[in-house]
LUMKE-646870 format. One record per residue (C-alpha): y, x, z; residue in three letters; chain. Coordinates in nm, 4 decimals, decimal comma. Layout:
N
Y	X	Z	ala	A
...
***
This chain:
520
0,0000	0,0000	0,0000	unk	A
0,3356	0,1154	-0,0655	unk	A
0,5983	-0,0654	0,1197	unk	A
0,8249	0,2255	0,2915	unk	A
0,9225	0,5013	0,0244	unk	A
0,7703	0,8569	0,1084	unk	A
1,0318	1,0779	0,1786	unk	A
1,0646	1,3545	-0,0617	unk	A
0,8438	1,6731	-0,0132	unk	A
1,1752	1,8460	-0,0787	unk	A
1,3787	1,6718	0,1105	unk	A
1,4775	1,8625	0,3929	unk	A
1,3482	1,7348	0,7362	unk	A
1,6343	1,8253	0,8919	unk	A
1,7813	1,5355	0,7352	unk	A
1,4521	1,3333	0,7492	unk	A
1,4625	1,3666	1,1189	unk	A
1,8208	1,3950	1,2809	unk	A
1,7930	1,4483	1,7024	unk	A
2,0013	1,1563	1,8467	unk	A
2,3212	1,1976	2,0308	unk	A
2,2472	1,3045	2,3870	unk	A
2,1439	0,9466	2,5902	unk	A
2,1231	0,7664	2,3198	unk	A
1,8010	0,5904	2,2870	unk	A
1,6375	0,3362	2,0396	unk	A
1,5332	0,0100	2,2107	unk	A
1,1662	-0,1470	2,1396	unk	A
1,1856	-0,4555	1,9466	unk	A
1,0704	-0,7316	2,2424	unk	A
0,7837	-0,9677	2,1468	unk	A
0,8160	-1,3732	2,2058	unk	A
0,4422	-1,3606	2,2261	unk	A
0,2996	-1,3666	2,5839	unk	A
0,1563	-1,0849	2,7551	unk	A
0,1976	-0,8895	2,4201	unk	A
0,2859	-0,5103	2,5165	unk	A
0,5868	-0,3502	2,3256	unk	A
0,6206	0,0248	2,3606	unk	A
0,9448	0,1020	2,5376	unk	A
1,1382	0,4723	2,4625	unk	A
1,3167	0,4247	2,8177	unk	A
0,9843	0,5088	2,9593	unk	A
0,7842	0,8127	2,9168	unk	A
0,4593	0,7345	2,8181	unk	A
0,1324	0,7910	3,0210	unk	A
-0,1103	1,0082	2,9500	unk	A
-0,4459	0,8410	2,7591	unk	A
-0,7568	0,9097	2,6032	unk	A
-0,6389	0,9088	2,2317	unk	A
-0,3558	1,1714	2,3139	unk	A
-0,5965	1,3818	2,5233	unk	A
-0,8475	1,3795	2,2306	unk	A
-0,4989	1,4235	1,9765	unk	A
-0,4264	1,7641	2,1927	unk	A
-0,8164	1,8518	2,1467	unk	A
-0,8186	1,8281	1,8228	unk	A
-0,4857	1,9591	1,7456	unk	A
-0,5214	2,3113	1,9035	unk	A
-0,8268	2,3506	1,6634	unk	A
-0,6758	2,3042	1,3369	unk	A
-0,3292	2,4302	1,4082	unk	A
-0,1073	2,1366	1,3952	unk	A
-0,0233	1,8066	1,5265	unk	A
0,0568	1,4529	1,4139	unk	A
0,4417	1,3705	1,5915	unk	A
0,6347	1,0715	1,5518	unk	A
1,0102	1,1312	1,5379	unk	A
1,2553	0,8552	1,5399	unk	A
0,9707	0,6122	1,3848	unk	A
0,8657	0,8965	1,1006	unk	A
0,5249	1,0759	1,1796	unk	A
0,5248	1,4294	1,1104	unk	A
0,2943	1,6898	1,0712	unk	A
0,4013	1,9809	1,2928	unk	A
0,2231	2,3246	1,2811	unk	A
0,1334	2,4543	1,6405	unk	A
0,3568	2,7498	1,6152	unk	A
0,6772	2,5234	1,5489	unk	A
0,9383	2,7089	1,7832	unk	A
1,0920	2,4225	2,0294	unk	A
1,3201	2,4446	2,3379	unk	A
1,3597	2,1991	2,6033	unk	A
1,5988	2,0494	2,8681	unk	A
1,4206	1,9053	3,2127	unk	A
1,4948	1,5351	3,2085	unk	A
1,6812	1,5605	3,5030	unk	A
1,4605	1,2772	3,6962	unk	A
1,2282	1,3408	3,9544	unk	A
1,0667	1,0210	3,8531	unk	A
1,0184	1,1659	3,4887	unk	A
1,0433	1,5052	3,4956	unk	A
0,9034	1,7500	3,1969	unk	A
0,9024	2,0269	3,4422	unk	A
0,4975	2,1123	3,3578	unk	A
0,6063	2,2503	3,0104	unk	A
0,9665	2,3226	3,0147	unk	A
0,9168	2,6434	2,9709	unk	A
0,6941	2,6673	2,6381	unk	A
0,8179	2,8496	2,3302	unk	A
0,5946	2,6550	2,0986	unk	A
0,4391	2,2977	2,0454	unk	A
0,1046	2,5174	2,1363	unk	A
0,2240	2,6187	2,4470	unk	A
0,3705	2,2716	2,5310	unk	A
0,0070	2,1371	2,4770	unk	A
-0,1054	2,4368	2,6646	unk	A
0,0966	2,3908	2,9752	unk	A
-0,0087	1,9626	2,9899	unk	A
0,1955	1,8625	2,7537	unk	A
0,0628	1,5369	2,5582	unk	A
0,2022	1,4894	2,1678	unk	A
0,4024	1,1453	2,3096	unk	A
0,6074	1,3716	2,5760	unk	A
0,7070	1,5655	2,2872	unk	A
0,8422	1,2518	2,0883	unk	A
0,9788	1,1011	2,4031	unk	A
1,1903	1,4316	2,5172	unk	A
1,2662	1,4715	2,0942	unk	A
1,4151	1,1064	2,1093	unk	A
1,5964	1,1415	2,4084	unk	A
1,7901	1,4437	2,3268	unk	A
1,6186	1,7028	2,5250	unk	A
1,3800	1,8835	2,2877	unk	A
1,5018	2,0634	1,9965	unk	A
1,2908	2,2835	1,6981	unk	A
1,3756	2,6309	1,6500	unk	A
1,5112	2,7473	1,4461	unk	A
1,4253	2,3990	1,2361	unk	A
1,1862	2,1554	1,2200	unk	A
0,9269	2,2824	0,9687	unk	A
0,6614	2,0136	0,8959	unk	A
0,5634	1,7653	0,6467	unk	A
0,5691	1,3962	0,6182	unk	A
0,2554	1,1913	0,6542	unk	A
0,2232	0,9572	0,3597	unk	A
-0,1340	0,8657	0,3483	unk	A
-0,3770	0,7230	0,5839	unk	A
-0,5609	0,8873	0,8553	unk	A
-0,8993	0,9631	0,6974	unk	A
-1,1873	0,7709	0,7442	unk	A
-1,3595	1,0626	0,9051	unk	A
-1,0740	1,0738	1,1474	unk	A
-1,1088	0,6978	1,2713	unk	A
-1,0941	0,7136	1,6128	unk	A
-1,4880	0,5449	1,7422	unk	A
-1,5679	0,1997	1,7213	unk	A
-1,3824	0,0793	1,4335	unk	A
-1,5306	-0,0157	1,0801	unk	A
-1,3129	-0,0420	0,7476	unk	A
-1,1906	-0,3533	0,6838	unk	A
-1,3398	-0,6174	0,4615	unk	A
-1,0350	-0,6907	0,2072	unk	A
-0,7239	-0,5187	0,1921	unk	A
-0,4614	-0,4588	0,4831	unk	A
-0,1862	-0,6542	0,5569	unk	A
0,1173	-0,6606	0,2638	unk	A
0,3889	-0,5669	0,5542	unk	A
0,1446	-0,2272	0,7108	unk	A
0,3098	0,0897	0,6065	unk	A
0,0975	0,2757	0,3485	unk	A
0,0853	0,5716	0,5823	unk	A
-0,1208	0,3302	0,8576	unk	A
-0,4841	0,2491	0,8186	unk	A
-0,6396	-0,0789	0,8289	unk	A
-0,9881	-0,1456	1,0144	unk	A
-1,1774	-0,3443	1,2169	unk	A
-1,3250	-0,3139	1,6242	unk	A
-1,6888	-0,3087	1,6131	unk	A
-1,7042	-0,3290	1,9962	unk	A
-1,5220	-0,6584	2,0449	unk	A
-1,7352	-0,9672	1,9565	unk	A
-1,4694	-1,1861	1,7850	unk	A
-1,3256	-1,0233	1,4799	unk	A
-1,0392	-0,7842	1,5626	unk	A
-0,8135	-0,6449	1,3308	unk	A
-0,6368	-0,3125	1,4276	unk	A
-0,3913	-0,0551	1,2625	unk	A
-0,4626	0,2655	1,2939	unk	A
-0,1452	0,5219	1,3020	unk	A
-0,1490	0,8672	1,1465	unk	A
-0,1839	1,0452	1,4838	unk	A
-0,5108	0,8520	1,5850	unk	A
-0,3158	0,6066	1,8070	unk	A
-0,4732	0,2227	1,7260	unk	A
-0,2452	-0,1395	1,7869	unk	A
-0,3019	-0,4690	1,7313	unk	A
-0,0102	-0,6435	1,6524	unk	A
0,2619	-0,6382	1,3899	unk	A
0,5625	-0,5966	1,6040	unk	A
0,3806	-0,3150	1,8182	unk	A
0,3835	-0,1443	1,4322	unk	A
0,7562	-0,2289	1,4439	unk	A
0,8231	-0,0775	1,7885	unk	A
0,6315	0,2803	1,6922	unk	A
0,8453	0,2769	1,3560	unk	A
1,1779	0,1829	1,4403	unk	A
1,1581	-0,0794	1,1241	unk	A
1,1159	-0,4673	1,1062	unk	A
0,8498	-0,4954	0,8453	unk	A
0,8708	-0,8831	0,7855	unk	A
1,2354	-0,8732	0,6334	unk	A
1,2948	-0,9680	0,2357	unk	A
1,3588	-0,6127	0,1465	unk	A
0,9957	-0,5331	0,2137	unk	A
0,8732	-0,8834	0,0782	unk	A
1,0519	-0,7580	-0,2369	unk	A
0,9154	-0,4526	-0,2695	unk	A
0,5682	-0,4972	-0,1687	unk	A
0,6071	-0,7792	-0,4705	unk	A
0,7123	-0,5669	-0,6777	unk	A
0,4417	-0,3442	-0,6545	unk	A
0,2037	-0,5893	-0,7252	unk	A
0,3302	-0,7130	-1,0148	unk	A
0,3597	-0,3572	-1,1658	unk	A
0,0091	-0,3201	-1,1160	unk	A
-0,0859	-0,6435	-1,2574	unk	A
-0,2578	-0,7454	-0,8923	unk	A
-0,1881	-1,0495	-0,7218	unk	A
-0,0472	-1,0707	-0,3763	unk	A
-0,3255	-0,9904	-0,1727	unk	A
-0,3589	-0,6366	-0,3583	unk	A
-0,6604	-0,7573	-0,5792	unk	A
-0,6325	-0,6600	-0,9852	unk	A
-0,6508	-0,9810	-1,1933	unk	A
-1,0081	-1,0500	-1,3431	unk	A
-1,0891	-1,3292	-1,6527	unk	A
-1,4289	-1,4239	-1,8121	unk	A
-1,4159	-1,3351	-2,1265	unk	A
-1,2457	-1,5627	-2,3926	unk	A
-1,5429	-1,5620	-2,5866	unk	A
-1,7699	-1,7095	-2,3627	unk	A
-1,4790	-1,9759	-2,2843	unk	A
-1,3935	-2,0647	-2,6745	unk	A
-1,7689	-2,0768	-2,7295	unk	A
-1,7408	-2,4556	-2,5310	unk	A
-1,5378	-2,5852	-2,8104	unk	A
-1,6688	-2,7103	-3,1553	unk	A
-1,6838	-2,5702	-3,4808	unk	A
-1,3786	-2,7400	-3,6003	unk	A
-1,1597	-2,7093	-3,2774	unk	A
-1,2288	-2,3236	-3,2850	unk	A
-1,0857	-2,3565	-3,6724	unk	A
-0,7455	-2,4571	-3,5319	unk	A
-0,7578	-2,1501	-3,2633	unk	A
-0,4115	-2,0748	-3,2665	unk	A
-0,2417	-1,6918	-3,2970	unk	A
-0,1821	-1,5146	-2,9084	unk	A
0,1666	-1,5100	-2,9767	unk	A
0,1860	-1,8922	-3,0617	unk	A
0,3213	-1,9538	-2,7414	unk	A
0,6618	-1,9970	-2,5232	unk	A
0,5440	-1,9713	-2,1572	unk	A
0,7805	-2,1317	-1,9067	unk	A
0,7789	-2,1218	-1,5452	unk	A
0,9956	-2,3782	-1,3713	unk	A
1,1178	-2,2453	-1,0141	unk	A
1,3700	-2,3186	-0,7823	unk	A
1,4565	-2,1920	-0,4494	unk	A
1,1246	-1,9642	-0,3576	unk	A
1,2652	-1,6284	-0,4471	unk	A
1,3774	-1,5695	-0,1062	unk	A
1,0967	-1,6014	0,1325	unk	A
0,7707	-1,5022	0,1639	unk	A
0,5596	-1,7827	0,0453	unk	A
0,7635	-1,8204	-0,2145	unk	A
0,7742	-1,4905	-0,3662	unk	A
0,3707	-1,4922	-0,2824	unk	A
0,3384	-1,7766	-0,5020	unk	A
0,5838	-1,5941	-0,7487	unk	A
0,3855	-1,2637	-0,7457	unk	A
0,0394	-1,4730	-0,8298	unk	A
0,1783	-1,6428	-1,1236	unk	A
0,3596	-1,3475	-1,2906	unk	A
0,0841	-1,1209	-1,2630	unk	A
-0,1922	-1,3508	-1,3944	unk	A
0,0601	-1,4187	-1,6723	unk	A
0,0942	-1,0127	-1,7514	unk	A
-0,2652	-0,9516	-1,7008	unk	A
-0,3417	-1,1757	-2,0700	unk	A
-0,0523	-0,9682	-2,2292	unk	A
0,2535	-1,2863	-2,1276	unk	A
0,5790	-1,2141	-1,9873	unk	A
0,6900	-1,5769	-1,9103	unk	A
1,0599	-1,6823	-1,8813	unk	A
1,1615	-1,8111	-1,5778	unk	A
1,3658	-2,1636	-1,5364	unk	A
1,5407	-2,1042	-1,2033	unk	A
1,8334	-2,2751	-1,0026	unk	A
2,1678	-2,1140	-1,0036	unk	A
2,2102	-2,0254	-0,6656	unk	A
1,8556	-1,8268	-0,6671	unk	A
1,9168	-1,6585	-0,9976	unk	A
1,9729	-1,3006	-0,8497	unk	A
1,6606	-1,3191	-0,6101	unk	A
1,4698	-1,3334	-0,9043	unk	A
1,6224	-1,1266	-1,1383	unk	A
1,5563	-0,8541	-0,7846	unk	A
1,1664	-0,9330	-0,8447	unk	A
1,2162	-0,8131	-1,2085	unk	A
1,1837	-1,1934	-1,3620	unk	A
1,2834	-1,2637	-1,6455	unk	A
1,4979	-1,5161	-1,5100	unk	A
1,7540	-1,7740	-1,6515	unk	A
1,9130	-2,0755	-1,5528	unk	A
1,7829	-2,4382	-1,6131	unk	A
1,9670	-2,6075	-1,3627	unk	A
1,6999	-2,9261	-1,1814	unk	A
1,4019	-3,0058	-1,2397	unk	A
1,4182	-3,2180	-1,5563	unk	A
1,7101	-3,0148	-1,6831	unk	A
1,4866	-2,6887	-1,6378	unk	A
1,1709	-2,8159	-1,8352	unk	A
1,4498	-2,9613	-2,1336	unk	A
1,5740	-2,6336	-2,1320	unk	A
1,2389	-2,4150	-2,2007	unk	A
1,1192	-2,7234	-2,4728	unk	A
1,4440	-2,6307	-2,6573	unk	A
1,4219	-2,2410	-2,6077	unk	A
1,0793	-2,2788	-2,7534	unk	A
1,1701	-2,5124	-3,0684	unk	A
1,4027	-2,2693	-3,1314	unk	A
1,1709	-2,0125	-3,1064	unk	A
0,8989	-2,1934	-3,3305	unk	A
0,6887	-2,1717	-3,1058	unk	A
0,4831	-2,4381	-2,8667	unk	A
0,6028	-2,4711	-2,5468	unk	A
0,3815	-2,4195	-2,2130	unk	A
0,5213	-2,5216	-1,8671	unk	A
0,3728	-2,3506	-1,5973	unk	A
0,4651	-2,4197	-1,2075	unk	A
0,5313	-2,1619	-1,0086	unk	A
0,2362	-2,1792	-0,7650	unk	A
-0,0978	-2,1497	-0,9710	unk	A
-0,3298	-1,8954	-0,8062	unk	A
-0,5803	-2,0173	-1,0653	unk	A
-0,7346	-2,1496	-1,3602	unk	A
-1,0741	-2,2127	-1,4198	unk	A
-1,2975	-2,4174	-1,6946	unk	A
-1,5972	-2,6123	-1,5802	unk	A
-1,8837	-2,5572	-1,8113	unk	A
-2,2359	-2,7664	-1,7283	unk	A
-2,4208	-3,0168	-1,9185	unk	A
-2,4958	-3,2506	-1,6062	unk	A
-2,5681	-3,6025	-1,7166	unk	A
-2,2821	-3,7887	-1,5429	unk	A
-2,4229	-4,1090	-1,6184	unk	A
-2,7281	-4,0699	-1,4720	unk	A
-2,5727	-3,8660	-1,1563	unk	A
-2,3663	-4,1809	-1,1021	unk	A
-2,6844	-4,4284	-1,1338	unk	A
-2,8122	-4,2149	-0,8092	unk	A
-2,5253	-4,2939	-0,5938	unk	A
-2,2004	-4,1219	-0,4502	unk	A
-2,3384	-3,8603	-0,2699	unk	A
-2,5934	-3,7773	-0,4060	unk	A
-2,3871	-3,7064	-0,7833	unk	A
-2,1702	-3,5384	-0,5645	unk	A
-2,4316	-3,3048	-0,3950	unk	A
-2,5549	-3,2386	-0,7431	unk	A
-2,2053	-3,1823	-0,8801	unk	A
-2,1298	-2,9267	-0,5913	unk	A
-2,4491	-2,7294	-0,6403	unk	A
-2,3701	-2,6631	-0,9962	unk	A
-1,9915	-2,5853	-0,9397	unk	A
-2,0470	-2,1635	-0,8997	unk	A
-2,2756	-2,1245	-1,1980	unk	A
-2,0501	-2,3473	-1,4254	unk	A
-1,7036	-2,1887	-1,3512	unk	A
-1,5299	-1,9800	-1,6151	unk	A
-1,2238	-1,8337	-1,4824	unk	A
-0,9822	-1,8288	-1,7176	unk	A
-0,6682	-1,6705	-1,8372	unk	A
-0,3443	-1,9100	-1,9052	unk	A
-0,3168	-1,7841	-2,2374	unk	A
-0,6812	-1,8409	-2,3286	unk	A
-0,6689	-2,1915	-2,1390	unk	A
-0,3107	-2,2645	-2,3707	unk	A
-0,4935	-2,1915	-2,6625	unk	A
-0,7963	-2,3829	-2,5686	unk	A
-0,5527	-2,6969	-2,5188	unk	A
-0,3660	-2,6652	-2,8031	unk	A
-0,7604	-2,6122	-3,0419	unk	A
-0,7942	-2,9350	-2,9279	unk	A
-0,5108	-3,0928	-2,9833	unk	A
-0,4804	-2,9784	-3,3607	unk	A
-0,8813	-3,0935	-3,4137	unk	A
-0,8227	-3,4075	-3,2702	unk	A
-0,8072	-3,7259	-3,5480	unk	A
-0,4925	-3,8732	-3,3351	unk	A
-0,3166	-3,5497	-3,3368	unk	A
-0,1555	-3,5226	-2,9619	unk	A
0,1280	-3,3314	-2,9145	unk	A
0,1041	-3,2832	-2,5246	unk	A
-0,2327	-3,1688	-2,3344	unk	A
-0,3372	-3,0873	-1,9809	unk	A
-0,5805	-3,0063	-1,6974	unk	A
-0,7346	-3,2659	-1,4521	unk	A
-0,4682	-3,3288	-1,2067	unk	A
-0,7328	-3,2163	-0,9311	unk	A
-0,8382	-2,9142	-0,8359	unk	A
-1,1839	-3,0610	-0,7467	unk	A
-1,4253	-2,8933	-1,0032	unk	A
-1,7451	-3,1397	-0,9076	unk	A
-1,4830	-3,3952	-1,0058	unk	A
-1,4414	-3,2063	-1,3211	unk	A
-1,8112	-3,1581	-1,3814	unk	A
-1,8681	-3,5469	-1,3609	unk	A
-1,5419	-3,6561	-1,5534	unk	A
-1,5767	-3,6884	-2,0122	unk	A
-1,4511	-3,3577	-2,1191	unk	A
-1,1300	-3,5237	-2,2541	unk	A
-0,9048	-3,8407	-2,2129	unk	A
-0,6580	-3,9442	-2,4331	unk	A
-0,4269	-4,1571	-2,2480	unk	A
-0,4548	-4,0108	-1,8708	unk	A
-0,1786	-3,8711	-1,7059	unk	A
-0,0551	-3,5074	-1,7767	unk	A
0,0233	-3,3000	-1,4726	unk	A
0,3408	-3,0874	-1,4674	unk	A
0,1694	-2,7990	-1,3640	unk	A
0,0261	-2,6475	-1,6400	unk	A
0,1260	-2,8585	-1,9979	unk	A
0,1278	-2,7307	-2,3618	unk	A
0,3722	-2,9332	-2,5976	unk	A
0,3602	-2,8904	-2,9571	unk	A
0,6398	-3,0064	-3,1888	unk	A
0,7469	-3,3088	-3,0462	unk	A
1,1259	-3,4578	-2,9910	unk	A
0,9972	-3,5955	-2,6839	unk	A
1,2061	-3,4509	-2,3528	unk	A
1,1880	-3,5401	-1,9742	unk	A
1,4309	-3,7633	-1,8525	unk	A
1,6849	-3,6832	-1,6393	unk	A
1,7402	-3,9534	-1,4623	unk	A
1,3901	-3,8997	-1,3000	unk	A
1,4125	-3,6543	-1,0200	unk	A
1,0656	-3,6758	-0,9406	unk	A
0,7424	-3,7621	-1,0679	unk	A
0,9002	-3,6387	-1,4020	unk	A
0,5266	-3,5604	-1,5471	unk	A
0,4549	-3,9377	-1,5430	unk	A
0,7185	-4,0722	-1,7412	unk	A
0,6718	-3,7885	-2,0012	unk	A
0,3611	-3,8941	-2,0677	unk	A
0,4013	-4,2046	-2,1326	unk	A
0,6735	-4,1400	-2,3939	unk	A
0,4133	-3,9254	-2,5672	unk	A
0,1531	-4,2314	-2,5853	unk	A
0,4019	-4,4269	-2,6770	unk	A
0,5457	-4,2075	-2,9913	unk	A
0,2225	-4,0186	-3,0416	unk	A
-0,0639	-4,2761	-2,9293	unk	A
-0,2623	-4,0320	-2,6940	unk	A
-0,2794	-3,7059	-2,5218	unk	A
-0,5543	-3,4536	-2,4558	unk	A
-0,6285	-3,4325	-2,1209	unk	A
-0,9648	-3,1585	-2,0992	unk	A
-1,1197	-3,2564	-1,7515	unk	A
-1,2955	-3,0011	-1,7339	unk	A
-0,9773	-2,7692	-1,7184	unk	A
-0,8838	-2,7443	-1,3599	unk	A
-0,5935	-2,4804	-1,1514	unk	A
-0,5139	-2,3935	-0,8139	unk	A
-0,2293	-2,5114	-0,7045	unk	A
-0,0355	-2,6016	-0,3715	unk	A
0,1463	-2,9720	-0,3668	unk	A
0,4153	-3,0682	-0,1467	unk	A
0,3652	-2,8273	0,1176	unk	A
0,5354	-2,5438	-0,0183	unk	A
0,8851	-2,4578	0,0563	unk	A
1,1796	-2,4726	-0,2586	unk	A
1,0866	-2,6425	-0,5910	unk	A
1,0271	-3,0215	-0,6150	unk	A
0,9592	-3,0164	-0,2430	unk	A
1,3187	-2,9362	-0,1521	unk	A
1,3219	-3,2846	-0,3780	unk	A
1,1617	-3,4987	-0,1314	unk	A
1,2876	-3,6258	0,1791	unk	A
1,0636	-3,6766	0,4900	unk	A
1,1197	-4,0657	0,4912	unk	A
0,9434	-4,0898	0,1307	unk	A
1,2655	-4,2934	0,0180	unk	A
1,3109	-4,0562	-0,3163	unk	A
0,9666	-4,0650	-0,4747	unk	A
1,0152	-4,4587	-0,3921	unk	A
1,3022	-4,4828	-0,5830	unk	A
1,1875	-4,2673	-0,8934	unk	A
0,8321	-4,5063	-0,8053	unk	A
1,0770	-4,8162	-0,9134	unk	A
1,2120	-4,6514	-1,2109	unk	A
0,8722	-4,5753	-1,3425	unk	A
0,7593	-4,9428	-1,3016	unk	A
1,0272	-5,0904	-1,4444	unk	A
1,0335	-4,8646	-1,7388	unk	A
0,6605	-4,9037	-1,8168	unk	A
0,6236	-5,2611	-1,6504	unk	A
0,1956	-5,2775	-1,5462	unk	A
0,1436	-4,8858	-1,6220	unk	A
0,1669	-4,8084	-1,2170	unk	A
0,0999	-4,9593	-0,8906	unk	A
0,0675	-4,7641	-0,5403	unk	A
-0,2209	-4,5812	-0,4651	unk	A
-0,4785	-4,7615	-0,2276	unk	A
-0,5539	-4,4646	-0,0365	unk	A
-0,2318	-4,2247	-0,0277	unk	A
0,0362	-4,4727	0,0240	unk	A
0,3288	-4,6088	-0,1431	unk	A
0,4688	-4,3025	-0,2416	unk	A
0,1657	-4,2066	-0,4504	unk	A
0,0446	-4,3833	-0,8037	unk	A
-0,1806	-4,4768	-1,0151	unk	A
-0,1284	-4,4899	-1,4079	unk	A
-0,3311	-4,6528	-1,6271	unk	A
-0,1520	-4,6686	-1,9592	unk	A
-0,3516	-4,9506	-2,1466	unk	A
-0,2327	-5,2049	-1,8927	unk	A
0,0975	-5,1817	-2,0070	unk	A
0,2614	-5,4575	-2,0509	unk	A
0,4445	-5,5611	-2,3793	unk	A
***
């Protein structure tokens, strides 16, 4: 992980490391979490078994592992040093005051966290200059200190990429811990913060964790984005449909944002999306609001404004007509997208019962999933659409993310709703409109059935997505009381009187759509 930029090898450490005025002290960050222990420079620390074993070890090899105003340092043993006594009884440095060298100091009782405490304090000095090195890596595994294992996964995004990440084999309930460069081991994030002398939850660090990611093509977690390959995916379509297979560079991708370039799950969501996009060879534009436009344009989008909502997706159908291009709409929270490939006999599943088509359906989810790339998924739509007799102009996934669901549903419908999430639109005059606010997606279908005559939903075409829990975007749209998606509700019926009616399970401010009940 690299979150805190190494220092420079050249750099001096003279400016790396600058001795604070004389008492002048750095204060430990205090914890809101109960009985949580925060190290505290206005107390010498106590000798332990780590530092004893850190002394051991040290006076072997020649040099020691010292952490100077929240930088760890590798010191050599003969580093010249002199020192002041502290001038308390209560914590005096008399034992080693006077040592010429950090091996003497470690000779006369010394322990490595004296010599950062007296350092930070004022009263040790290097002579004639500090002459170390800067640790930038992670303490070797060989090095662990006993009873921890590696960790399954990859370390926390905020850990600096000079601290290791592993796991306690002696506790019985899985326990993460963070393993400094000088052996010590802690538990918690803002210990990390205390030993450092740096917040590492702030934006700055979101940023540039995020932008590491994306650089690598990786998605938040650290993980390099994987597809199936596209041949096994266009071998589900027919003959015909893989005729109309349209060119990789067909395409205008789109992602509509708002509002979640500023905080973490936000620019999580963000980092997902973006890389899964570069990893097939896109580099999306990004509809943003106004006010966010420079938080994105700091996570290296290619970021411009659309205004709302409905203004936002107008604006990236007209950039791609004039483009000559199709247009695909992507939200800004996909983690995912996956095909569902099985030749389970619905029908018959159904004729068994509930659960036990659903048992089925679940058993055969993991052998049938083809994960996807958004280009090859785009292109898969748009085959389709172009094969089809009716010639759609809009298709989309199954607005679930429930892939039994998908393995029991037809493997298209041509008049079901289109989810916003993920949408190609090819050549069509059709745009959202603006006087919906939300649950924009249903009223653009419908103006496609009713200029075009169907759609092409593919069922078995499903994405990960979050809904209305996180923060910015459409959410920022609602209000708690359930009084806008009501009112956009009422515009909906009235505009396509017997298309909707409330959902019987979710509530009033959920729908159903069923377009041949409309009402002429």
């Amino acid at each position: 992980m690299v979150l805190r930029r190494p220092a420079s090898k050249t750099k001096a450490l003279t400016k790396l490391v600058k001795s604070p005025a004389k008492g002048k002290t750095a204060t430990a960050k205090k914890s809101g979490k109960r009985g949580l222990w925060i190290p505290d420079e206005n107390t010498r620390p106590g000798t332990s078994a780590w530092q004893r074993k850190a002394v051991e070890v040290a006076l072997k090899r020649g040099h020691v592992v010292l952490v100077l105003q929240g930088k760890f340092i590798r010191v050599p043993l003969s580093q010249g040093l002199s020192l002041k006594r502290s001038g308390s009884e209560l914590d005096s440095n008399h034992r080693y005051v006077e040592a010429q060298t950090v091996r003497d100091s470690f000779k006369l009782g010394a322990m490595p966290s004296d010599l950062d405490y007296d350092f930070n304090k004022g009263l040790l000095k290097f002579l004639p200059s500090l002459k170390g090195t800067p640790v930038d890596t992670p303490l070797p595994r060989s090095e662990w200190p006993p009873g921890i294992r590696p960790c399954d996964g990859h370390a926390p995004w905020w850990l600096p990429t000079n601290w290791a990440h592993g796991v306690k084999t002696t506790c019985k309930t899985y326990l993460p811990v963070f393993i400094a460069p000088n052996t010590r081991t802690v538990y918690h994030q803002p210990v990390v913060e205390a030993i450092v002398h740096e917040e590492l939850g702030g934006t700055g660090r979101i940023v540039e964790w995020a932008l590491k990611q994306m650089s690598e093509v990786k998605d938040w977690s650290g993980e390099p984005i994987k597809f199936d390959s596209d041949t096994k995916f266009f071998a589900c379509l027919s003959a015909k449909e893989r005729s109309h297979l349209p060119a990789v560079d067909a395409f205008h991708f789109g992602v509509i944002s708002a509002r979640r370039a500023n905080e973490l799950s936000g620019i999580r969501g963000l980092v997902n999306v973006q890389s899964r996009l570069l990893a097939c060879g896109i580099r999306p534009t990004w509809y943003v609001d106004q006010a966010s436009l420079k938080d994105y344009q700091k996570l290296g989008l290619d970021a411009v404004v659309g205004g709302k909502l409905c203004p936002s997706r107008n604006k990236a159908l007209r950039d791609a007509a004039k483009l000559g291009k199709v247009c695909v709409q992507v939200s800004d929270d996909i983690t995912g997208w996956e095909f569902m490939d099985s030749k389970l006999d619905a029908a018959a599943l159904r004729a068994k019962g509930a659960k036990s088509m659903l048992r089925v359906a679940n058993a055969a989810v993991n052998s049938s999933r083809i994960v996807v790339s958004p280009l090859a998924a785009a292109r898969f739509l748009l085959a389709k659409m172009r094969a089809a007799e009716a010639r759609p102009r809009l298709g989309g996934v199954l607005p679930t993310g429930n892939a039994a669901m998908a393995l029991l549903a037809q493997m298209t419908t041509p008049d079901g709703f289109i989810l916003g999430d993920f949408f190609v639109h090819d050549a069509s005059p059709i745009r959202f409109d603006e006087s919906i606010t939300l649950k924009e997606d249903y009223d653009f279908t419908c103006s496609h059935l009713q200029r075009h005559g169907s759609v092409m939903r593919c069922n078995r075409l499903c994405i990960k997505v979050a809904h209305e829990t996180n923060p910015g975007g459409a959410v920022d749209a609602r209000d708690a009381a359930g009084e806008k998606e009501r009112r956009n509700i009422e515009i909906l019926m009235k505009k396509w009187p017997g298309v909707f009616k409330s959902h019987s399970t979710r509530g009033d401010t959920q729908v159903k759509m069923k377009w041949k009940h409309l009402k002429h």
